[in-house]
C-alpha positions as CSV (number, residue, x, y, z in Angstrom):
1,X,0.0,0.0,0.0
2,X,1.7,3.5,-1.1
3,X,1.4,6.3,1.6
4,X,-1.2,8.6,0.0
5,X,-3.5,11.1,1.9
6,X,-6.0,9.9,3.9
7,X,-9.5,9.6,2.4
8,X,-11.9,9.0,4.7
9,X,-10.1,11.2,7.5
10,X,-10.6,14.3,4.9
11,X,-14.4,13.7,4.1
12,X,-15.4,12.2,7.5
13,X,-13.1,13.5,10.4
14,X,-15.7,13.8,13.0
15,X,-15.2,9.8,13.0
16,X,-11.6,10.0,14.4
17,X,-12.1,12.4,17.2
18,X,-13.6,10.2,19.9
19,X,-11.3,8.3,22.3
20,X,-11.6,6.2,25.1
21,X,-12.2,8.4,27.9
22,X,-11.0,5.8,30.8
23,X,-7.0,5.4,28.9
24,X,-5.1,8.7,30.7
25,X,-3.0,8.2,27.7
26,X,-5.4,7.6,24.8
27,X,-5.2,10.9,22.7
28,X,-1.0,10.1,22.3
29,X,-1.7,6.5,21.5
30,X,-4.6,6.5,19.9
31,X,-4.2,3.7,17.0
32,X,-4.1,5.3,13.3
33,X,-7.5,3.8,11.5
34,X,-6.9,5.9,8.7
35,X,-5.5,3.4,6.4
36,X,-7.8,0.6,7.7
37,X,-10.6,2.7,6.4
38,X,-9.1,3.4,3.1
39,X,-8.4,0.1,2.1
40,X,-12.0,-0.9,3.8
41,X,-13.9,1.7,1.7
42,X,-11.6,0.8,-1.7
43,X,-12.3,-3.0,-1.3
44,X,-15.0,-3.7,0.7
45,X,-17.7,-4.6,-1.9
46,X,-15.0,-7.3,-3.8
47,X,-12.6,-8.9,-1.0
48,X,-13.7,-10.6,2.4
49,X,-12.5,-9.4,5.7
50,X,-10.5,-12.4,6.2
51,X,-8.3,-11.5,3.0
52,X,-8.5,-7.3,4.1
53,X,-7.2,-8.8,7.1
54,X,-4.4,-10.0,6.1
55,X,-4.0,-7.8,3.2
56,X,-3.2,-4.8,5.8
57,X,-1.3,-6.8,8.5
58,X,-4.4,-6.6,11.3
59,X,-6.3,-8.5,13.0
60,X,-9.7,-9.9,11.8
61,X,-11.5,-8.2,14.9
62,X,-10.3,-4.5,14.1
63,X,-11.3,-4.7,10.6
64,X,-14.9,-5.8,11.2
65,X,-15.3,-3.7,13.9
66,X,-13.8,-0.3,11.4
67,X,-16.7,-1.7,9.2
68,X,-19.5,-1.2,11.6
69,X,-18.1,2.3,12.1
70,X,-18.2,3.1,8.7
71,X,-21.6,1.4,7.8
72,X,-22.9,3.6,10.9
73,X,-21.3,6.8,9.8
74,X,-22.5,5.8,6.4
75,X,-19.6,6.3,4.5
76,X,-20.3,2.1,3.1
77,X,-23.2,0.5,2.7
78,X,-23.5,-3.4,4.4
79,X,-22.9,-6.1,1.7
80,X,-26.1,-7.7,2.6
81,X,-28.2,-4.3,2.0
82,X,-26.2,-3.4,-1.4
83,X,-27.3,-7.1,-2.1
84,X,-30.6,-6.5,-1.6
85,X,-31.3,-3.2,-3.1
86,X,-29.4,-5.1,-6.3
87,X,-32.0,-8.0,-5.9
88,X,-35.7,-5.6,-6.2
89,X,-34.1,-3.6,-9.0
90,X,-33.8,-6.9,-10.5
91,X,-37.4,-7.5,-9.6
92,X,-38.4,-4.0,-10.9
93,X,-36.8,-4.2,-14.0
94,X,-38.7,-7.5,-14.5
95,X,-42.1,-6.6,-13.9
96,X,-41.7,-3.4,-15.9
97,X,-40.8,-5.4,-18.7
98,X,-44.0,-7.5,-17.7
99,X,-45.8,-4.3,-17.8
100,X,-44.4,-3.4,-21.1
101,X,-45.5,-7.1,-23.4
102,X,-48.6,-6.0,-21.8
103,X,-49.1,-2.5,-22.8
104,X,-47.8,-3.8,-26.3
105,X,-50.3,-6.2,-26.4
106,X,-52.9,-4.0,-25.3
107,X,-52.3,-1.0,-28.0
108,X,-52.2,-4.3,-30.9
């Protein structure tokens, strides 16, 4: 992975200003997601989390749980959602080509 500027970070910052409020130390060693989210947002839709994972050197648990964050914050939408919104325009399109043969036949 080349070191470019963050995405995310620049469109969505408000996501990377909350820390843990019980570390004393947490705003110095807070962990760098930045990149995580990146590759997350780039290849989310074609690669699993296992191979993200492992893709980016992390563990499976940090990667899943930067996904709820940006499915919450909106910035992806869930693979089973996209999935479904691809399945009723598949539907749709069908029974407006239904409705179509049947105008046709109606105007013969």
């Amino acid at each position: 992975m080349t070191n470019k500027a963050p995405i995310v970070m620049a469109v969505m910052p408000k996501i990377y200003t909350k820390h843990i409020a019980h570390f004393k130390k947490a705003e110095k060693l807070t962990y760098n997601y930045a990149p995580i989210d990146d590759h997350v947002v780039t290849n989310y839709m074609v690669d699993t989390i296992k191979k993200m994972a492992a893709d980016l050197n992390e563990p499976r648990y940090r990667i899943e749980s930067r996904i709820q964050v940006l499915a919450r914050n909106k910035v992806i939408v869930r693979k089973t959602k996209a999935f479904e919104l691809a399945k009723r325009k598949t539907q749709a399109l069908l029974q407006l080509e239904e409705i179509e043969k049947q105008l046709k036949t109606a105007l013969k």
